[in-house]
Structure formats: C-alpha cells, structure tokens
C-alpha positions in Angstrom: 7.0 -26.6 10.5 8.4 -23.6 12.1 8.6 -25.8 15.9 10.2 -28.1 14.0 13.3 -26.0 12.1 13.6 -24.2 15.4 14.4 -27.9 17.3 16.7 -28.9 14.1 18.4 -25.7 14.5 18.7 -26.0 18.2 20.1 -29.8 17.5 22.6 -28.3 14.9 23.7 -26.1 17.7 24.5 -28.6 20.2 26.3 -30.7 17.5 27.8 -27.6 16.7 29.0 -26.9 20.3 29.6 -30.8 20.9 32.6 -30.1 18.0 34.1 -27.4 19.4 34.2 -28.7 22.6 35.7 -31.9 21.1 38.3 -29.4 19.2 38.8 -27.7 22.4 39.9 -30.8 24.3 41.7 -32.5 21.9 43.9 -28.8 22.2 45.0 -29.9 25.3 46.0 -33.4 24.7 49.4 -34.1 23.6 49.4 -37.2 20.7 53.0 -38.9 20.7 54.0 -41.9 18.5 56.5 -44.5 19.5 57.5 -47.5 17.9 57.0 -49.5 21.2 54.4 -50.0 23.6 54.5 -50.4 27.0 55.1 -53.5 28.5 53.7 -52.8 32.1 53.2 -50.0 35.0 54.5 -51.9 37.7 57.7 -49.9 37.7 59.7 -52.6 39.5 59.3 -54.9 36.6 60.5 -53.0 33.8 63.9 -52.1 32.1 62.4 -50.6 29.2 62.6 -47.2 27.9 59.4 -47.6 26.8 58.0 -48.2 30.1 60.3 -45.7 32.1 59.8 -42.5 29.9 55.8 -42.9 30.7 56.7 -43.8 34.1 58.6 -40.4 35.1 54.9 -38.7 33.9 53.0 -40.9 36.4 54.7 -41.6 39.0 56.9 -39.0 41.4 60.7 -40.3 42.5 61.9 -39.0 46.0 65.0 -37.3 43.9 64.5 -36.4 40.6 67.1 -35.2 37.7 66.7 -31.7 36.4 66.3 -30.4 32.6 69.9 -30.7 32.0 70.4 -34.3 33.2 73.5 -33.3 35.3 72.0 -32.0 38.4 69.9 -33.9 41.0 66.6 -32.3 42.7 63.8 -32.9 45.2 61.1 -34.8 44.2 58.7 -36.1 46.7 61.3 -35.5 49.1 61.6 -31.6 49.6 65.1 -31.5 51.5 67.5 -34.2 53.0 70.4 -34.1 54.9 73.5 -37.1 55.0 75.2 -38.5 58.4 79.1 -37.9 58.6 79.8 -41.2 57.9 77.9 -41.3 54.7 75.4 -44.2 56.1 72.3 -42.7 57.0 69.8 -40.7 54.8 67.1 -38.7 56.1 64.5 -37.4 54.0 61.4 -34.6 54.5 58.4 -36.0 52.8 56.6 -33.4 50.4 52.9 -32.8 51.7 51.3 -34.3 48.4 48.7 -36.9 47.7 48.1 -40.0 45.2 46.2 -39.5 42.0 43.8 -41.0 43.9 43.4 -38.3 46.5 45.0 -41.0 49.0 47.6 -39.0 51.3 51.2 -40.0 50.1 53.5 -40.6 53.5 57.0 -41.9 54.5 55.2 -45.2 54.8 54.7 -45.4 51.1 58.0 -44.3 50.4 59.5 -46.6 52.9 57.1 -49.5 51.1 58.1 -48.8 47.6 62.6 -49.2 48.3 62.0 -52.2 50.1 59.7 -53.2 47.6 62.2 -52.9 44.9 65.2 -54.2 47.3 63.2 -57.3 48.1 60.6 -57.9 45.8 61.3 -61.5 43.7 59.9 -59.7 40.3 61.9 -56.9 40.9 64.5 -56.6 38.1 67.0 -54.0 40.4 67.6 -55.8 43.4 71.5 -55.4 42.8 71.1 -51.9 42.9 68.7 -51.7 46.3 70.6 -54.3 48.0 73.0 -51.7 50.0 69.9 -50.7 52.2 70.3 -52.2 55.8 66.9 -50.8 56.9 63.9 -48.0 56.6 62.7 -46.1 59.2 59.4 -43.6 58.9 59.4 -41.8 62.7 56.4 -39.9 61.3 54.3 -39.7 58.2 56.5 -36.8 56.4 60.1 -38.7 57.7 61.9 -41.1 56.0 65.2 -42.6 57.4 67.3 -44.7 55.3 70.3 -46.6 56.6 72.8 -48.1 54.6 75.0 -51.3 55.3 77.8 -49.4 54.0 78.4 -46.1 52.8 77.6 -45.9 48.4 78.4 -43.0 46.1 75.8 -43.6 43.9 72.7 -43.8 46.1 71.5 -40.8 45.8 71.7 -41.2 41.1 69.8 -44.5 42.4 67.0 -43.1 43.9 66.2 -40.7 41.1 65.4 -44.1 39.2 62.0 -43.7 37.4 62.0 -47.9 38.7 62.4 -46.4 42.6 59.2 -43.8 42.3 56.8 -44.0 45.1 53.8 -45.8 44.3 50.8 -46.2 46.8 51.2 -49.2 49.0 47.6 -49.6 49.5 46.8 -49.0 46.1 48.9 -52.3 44.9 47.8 -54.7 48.0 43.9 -53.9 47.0 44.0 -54.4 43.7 47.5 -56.9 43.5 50.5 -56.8 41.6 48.7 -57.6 38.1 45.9 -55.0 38.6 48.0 -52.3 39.8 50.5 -53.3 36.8 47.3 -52.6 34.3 46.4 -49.0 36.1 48.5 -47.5 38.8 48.5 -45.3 41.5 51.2 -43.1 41.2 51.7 -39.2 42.1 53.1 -37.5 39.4 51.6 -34.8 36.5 49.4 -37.1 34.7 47.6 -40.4 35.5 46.9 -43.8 33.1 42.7 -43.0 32.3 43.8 -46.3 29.6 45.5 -48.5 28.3 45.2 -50.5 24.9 47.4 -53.1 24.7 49.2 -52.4 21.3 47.3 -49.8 20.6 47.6 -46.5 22.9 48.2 -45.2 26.5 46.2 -42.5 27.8 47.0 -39.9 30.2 45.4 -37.0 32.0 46.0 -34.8 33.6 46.7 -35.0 37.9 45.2 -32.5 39.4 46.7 -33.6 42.9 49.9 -33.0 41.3 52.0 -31.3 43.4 52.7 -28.8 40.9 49.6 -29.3 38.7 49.5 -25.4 38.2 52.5 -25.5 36.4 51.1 -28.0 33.8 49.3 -26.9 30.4 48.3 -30.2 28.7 44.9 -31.3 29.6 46.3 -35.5 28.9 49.1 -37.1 27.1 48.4 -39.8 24.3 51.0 -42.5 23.6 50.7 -44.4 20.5 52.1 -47.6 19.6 53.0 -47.2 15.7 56.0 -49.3 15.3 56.5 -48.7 11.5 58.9 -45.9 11.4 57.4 -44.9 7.9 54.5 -44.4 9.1 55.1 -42.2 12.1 56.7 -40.0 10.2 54.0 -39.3 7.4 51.3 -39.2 10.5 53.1 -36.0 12.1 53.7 -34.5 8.6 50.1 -34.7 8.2 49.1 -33.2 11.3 47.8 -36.6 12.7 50.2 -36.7 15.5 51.5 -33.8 17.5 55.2 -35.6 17.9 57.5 -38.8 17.1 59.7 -40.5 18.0 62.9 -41.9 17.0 63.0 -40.1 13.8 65.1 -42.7 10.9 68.6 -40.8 10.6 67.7 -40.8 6.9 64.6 -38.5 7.5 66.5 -35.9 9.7 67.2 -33.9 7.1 64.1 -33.8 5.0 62.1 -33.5 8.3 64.1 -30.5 8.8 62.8 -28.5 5.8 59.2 -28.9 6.7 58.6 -25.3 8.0 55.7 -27.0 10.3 57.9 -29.6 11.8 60.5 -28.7 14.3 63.3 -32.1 14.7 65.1 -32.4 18.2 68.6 -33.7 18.2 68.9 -33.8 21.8 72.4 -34.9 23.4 71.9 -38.3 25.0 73.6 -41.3 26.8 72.1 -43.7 24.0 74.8 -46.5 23.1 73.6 -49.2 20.5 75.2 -52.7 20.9 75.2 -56.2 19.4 73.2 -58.4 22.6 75.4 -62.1 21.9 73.8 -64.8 24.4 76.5 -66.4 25.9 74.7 -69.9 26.1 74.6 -70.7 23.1 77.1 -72.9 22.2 80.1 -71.4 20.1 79.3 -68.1 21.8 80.3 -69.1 24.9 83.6 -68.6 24.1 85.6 -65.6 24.5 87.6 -65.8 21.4 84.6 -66.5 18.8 82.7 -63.5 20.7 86.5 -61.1 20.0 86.1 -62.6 16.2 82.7 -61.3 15.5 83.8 -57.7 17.0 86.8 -58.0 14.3 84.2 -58.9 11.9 82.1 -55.8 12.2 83.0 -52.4 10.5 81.4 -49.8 13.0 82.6 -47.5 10.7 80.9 -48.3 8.4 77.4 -48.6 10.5 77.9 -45.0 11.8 78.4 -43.6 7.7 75.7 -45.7 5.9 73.1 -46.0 8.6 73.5 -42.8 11.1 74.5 -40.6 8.2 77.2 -39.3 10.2 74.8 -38.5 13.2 76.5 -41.6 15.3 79.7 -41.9 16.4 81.4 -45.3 17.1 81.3 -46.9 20.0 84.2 -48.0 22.2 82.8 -48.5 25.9 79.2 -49.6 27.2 79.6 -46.2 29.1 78.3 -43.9 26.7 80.9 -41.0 25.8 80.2 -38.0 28.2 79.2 -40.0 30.7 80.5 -39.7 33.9 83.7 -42.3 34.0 83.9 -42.9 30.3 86.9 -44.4 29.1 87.9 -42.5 25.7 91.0 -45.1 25.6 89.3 -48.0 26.0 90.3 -50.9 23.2 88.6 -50.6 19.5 89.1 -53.9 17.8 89.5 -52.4 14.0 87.7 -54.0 10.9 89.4 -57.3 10.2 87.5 -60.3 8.3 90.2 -62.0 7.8 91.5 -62.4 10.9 87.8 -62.9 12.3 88.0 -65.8 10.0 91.3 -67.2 11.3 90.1 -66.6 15.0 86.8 -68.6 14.4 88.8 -71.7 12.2 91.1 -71.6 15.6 88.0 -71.8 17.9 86.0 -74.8 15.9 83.4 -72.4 15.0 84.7 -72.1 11.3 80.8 -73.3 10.4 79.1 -70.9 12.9 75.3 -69.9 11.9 73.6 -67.2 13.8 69.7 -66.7 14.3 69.7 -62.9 14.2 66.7 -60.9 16.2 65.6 -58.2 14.0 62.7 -55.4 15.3 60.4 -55.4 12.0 59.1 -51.6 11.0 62.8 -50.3 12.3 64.3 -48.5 9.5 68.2 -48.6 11.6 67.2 -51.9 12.9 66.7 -53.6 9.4 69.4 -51.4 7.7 72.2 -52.8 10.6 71.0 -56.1 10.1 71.7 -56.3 6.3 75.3 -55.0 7.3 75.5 -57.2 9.5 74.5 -59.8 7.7 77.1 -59.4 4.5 80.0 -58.2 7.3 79.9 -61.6 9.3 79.6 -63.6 5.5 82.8 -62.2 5.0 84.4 -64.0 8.2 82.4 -67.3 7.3 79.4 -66.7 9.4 76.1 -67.5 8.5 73.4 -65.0 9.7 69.9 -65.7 9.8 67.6 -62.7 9.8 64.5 -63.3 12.1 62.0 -60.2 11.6 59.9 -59.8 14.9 57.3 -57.1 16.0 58.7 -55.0 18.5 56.4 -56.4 21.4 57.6 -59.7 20.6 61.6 -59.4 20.6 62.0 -58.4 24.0 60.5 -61.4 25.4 62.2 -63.8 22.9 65.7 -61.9 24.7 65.0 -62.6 27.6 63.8 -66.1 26.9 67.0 -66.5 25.4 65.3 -67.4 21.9 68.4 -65.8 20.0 72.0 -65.5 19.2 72.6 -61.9 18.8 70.7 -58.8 18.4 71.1 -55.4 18.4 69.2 -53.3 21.0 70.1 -49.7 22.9 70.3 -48.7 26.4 69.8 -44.4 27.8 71.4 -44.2 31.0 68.2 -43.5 34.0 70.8 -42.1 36.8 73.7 -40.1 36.7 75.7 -42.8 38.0 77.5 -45.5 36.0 76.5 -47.8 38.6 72.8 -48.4 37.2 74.5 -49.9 33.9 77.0 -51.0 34.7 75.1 -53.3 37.6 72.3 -53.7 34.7 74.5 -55.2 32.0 78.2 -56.5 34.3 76.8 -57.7 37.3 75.3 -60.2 37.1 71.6 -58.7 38.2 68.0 -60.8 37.9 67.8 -59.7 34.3 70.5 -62.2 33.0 73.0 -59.3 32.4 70.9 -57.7 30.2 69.9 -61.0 28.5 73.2 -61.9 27.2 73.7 -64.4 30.3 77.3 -62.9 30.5 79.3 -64.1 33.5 82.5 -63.5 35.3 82.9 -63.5 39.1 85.7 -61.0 38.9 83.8 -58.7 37.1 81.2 -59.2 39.6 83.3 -58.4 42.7 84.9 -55.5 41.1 80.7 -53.8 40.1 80.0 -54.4 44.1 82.9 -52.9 45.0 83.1 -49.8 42.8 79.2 -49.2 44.2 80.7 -48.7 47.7 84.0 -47.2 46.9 83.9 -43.6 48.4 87.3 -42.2 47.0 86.8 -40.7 43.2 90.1 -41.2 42.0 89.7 -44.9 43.2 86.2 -45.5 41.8 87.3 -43.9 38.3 90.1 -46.4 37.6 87.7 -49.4 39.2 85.6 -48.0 36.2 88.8 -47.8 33.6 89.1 -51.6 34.6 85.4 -52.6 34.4 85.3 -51.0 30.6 88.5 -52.9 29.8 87.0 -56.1 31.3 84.0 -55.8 29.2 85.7 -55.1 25.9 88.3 -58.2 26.9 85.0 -60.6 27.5 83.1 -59.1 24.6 79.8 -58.6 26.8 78.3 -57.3 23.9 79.6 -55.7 21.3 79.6 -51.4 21.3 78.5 -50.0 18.0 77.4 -46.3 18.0 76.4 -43.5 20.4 73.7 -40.8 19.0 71.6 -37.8 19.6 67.7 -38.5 21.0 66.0 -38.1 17.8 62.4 -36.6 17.7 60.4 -34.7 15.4 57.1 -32.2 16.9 54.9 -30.0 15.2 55.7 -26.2 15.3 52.9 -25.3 17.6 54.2 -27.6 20.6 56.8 -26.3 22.8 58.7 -27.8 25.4 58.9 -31.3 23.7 62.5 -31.8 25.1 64.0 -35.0 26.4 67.3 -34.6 28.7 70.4 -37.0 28.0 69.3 -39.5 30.5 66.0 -39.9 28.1 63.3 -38.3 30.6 61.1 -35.8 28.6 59.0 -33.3 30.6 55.8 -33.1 29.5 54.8 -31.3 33.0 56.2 -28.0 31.2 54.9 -28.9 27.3 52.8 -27.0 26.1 50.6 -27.3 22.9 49.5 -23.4 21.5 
C-alpha cells in the first residue's frame, strides 16, 4: 500500500510538473486573434494584409522599414551603395541562414526579385518590372541593375512580397508545398497551419537577431466574429485583437487589464465597383453613386468620430497626398438625375458584405438606405471572410467595400496596385484607362520630386474623375492587448514587431 501511494504521489508529481511546464510555455507564446486567416505563404501570391503582417515575422526583406514607418533600414542586406546614375544597386549580404539551417546567399536573394519580376502567379510584376538584370559575384554580393533609374526602388524592396525566401527550399518541395510551410529567415517560423483555424509560430533560433527576441512562438487565430474577439481577450483567452469595432474603443478603454492601440496608419476604406458589369462601366453612373453616399455620415455613425473622410486613394499623410483633391458632397438628388441621364434609372446592385464585421455590416446598411434614396437597389450578400476575397477577384460582385495599409513608403506600390493596370485586375475593380497607365510608369521613373509630386496631383485627380473606387474614410490601426504584453505595436505601414514583444 505504502509502494503504491509513493508511485501515485510520484505520478501526481510529474502531472504536477507536466502543468507547469505547459504554463511555462504557453508564457512565452503570444495568442493574437484576427478576423481573417491567411490565404497562403508563398509571398509572391498574396495582396493581403492578412498574409503580409505574418509574412514580415517569417520571412526577412533585404530593406526593411523601421518602428516609425518613415525611415528605411538593412535587412538581410547590411549596407549598400547606389551608382551616380541612379542604375545600379549593390548590396552586402548579411551572414545569416534559413530557418532551416540552410546558408542564405546572394543567390537566394537574386532568385527571390526575379522570382517576383517574372513569376506568372506573381501578383507585383508591375512593380519588379524596372529590373534589367541580377548579378551575385559572390555569395554575400548582390548587384542589381536597373533599365532605368526609379525613385521608389529602394520603398519596393522593403516589400514583405519581395523577402528572400530559400530557392532550394521552394524547387524541393514546389510552389504548393512551400506555399503550405515556408522557408523563410526571419524571428519566427510556421511549426502549422490550420486552415481556418490558427497559424502557429516559433520561434527562429537562426534568426539573425534571435537574442533580441522574448516570445517563445506567435499564435494567429482566425476568429472572424468581431464580438467574439473581443469578449475572448476580456477573458483572458487571448493575449491581443485585432481590429477592435470603433464602438468598443471606448468601453475597451476602461478595462484596467486591457490596454487599446490607436496606432497612426495609412488605412483608407473604399467602395470596390467592378467596372464590367454593365451600368458600371460607365463613368457617369460610377460619379452618381459617389454623389449618392454621405461619407459624413459613415465617419459619425460608424467610426464614432475615429475616421476621417476620405478624398484620395493616397491616404492623408502619406507621402504625395493631395489634401485638394475633388470631394463630391452628399447629393441624392442629383445622383438620381445623373443615373435617369445614364439609362441606369433601374440599377440593382449585389453588394459583397464580410459577415462577423461589425463596420462592414454597419456601412452596408448605410449604404444600403443612401443608394435607395438615388433609386438604387442594393442587395446585401453576407459572406465569410475567407470567401469574399475570392468572389472579388472572380468578379462575383458589384461593389464592396474593402481597405488597403500602404507596405512601402512609396506611393508607387498603390498606386501601381489599384491605377495601373497590374495582374490583380486593378485591385479587382477591372478599372482601365491607358492614360492613367502611362502616367503610373512614368511617375515610377521620374527622378525630379517637384515633377513626380504633380504627376501624383494628376493621378489622384484622374482617379476621383474615373471613380476607381470610391474613397470613404481613413483611420487609426485599432488593437486591443492585455496589460501584461508589451511592445504589441503596429507602424503606419501595418507591420507589427513581434521580434521586440514581450509577454511578462
């Protein structure tokens, strides 16, 4: 009997110890919910924020953006110098390796821009399509020549979509593999992936500075009710959220174990129209459903003053921003004349709505009774998250409303994104003009600032003339972390840096 309590005791020990161990480790992991998952780790692929904000954790850019977002720094590139003539980029490859414990060279680097310059999939040709060539002399040197001299290159190659991945990594396993688990060289590394469900992280310790990192692994969880992430960090279940509901900021606020970020960011929300579609190919019925829409009204009832309207698909503060640019004001009446004159008097929209998004849903009911008001039938459509993507860029809609965080500091990466007429079908709105086209192109190259900045003026003017999209509302990043994480910070171009969070 006495054999046998010592062994039950000894068991109760180890189950004991088995706990605290378990406590211990889940210390060090970092639990984040988000309403979206990711879509894929092939970073070439993706134009997601969901995607790119996990990306700049696993993966290492030659240049990267510092805390402030205004500043650029060395990545896996330690130094690099410029030719006079502005052509010819030479970079000093940072002695690292792969999460793998594969050494990372120039040839990797060198693999990965002319992968995204050249790749069919690759949804940033536009952007990559400057480079002439890529040299690698030796294993630490990368040369880059470009056909012509491009202000922006530099912004560009700070893209989390440009990071070095391992080249033999993705021809061993193949694109699809490599897209499921990756081989990247940044401060944590995908251990899994649950479709729908979570992505798992840990820590790198090939890192290049692993010392400087605390967490042990980074959970992201896909919770896309906004409801329900919210209640799950009150409680303690979650160690951060995301996109807090701008009706929750201030409650959130009061809970002395919470601590809510309002970080300054280059967020702009918009109305996606897709330009095939029939009536909506027309500039004039796409100018009557901006007259139809009181922004104003969005930013009080549904940012609660937190928003600010939007004028320009370059977010205000942004580097070329156009304060001026043309605000079309509320007019119903005159959206309803506009659309009689176009033969779209009878117009009936299918209207994309994220389900479980408190702004999303909110918008759309505005929405919805704004455009009655000009004679305009919308149809609400309520979609998972997951799904809605796909149906945009499928085309399976009329308009939506979706946001887009700047990645460089460049207005180049937007404005190429959305204006010129890139593999992603202009941001899904299939919006085309060949002047607007020329005039992206050539403000990419143009070297004189005074020159590029009106170039810009003219783009933003173009935009609001075609109706793109529609500009609604700019906003603070809005997250909410328990008290006992520090260093949960996001920088206005969206990256957040969980190398330096730390979870006491």
């Amino acid at each position: 009997m006495k054999r046998k309590h010592v062994k039950l005791a000894a068991a109760g020990l180890l189950l004991a110890l088995s706990a605290v161990s378990e406590l211990a480790q889940a210390a060090g992991i970092l639990t984040i919910g988000r309403r979206e998952d990711s879509t894929t780790f092939d970073p070439i692929k993706s134009a997601q924020n969901a995607d790119n904000w996990v990306f700049s954790n696993v993966f290492d850019p030659l240049i990267r953006v510092d805390k402030t977002g205004t500043k650029l720094e060395p990545g896996v590139a330690e130094s690099w110098t410029i030719s006079p003539d502005g052509k010819v980029y030479t970079f000093k490859i940072r002695d690292t390796k792969f999460s793998d414990g594969s050494p990372l060279t120039s040839h990797d680097a060198a693999f990965s821009l002319l992968r995204i310059r050249d790749n069919e999939g690759s949804l940033w040709r536009d952007s990559y399509s400057n480079i002439a060539k890529v040299e690698t002399p030796d294993d630490r040197t990368l040369v880059i020549t470009l056909k012509a001299p491009a202000a922006p290159f530099l912004s560009q190659l700070a893209l989390p979509n440009a990071s070095v991945i391992s080249e033999k990594a993705l021809k061993t396993e193949g694109e699809d593999e490599f897209a499921e688990k990756p081989v990247g060289s940044g401060a944590f590394r995908v251990k899994e992936w649950v479709r729908g469900e979570k992505v798992v992280l840990e820590k790198n310790p090939l890192f290049w500075q692993a010392k400087d990192v605390s967490l042990d692994g980074v959970e992201w969880l896909t919770i896309p009710d906004d409801n329900t992430r919210m209640l799950k960090v009150q409680a303690g279940e979650l160690d951060a959220a995301l996109t807090v509901p701008f009706s929750r900021i201030a409650s959130l606020q009061k809970d002395k174990n919470l601590t809510v970020e309002l970080d300054p960011s280059t967020r702009e929300d918009h109305l996606l129209i897709n330009h095939s579609h029939g009536a909506l190919g027309k500039v004039a019925v796409r100018q009557a459903l901006d007259f139809a829409i009181d922004k104003d009204a969005i930013v009080k009832t549904v940012t609660f003053g937190y928003g600010q309207v939007a004028n320009s698909y370059i977010p205000a503060g942004a580097l070329y921003h156009y304060s001026d640019n043309l605000r079309r004001p509320y007019d119903p009446e005159k959206a309803k004349a506009m659309l009689k004159a176009a033969g779209a008097s009878d117009l009936t929209l299918n209207y994309v709505v994220n389900a479980g998004d408190e702004v999303d849903e909110q918008i759309a009911i505005l929405l919805q009774q704004q455009l009655a008001k000009a004679g305009v039938k919308v149809n609400l459509q309520k979609v998972d998250p997951s799904q809605s993507w796909d149906m945009l860029v499928a085309g399976e809609y009329d308009i939506s409303v979706m946001y887009w965080t700047n990645d460089i500091l460049d207005p180049d990466q937007k404005t190429t994104f959305v204006l010129g007429h890139d593999a992603n079908m202009n941001y899904m709105t299939r919006y085309h003009n060949e002047k607007v086209k020329a005039l992206v192109a050539a403000a990419r190259l143009e070297m004189d600032p005074k020159k590029r900045e009106q170039m810009y003026i003219d783009l933003q003017k173009m935009a609001k003339a075609d109706v793109n999209w529609i500009d609604l509302y700019y906003s603070p990043y809005r997250n909410v972390s328990r008290k006992n994480i520090k260093g949960f910070y996001q920088n206005p171009l969206g990256r957040f840096f969980l190398e330096n969070t730390v979870k006491e």
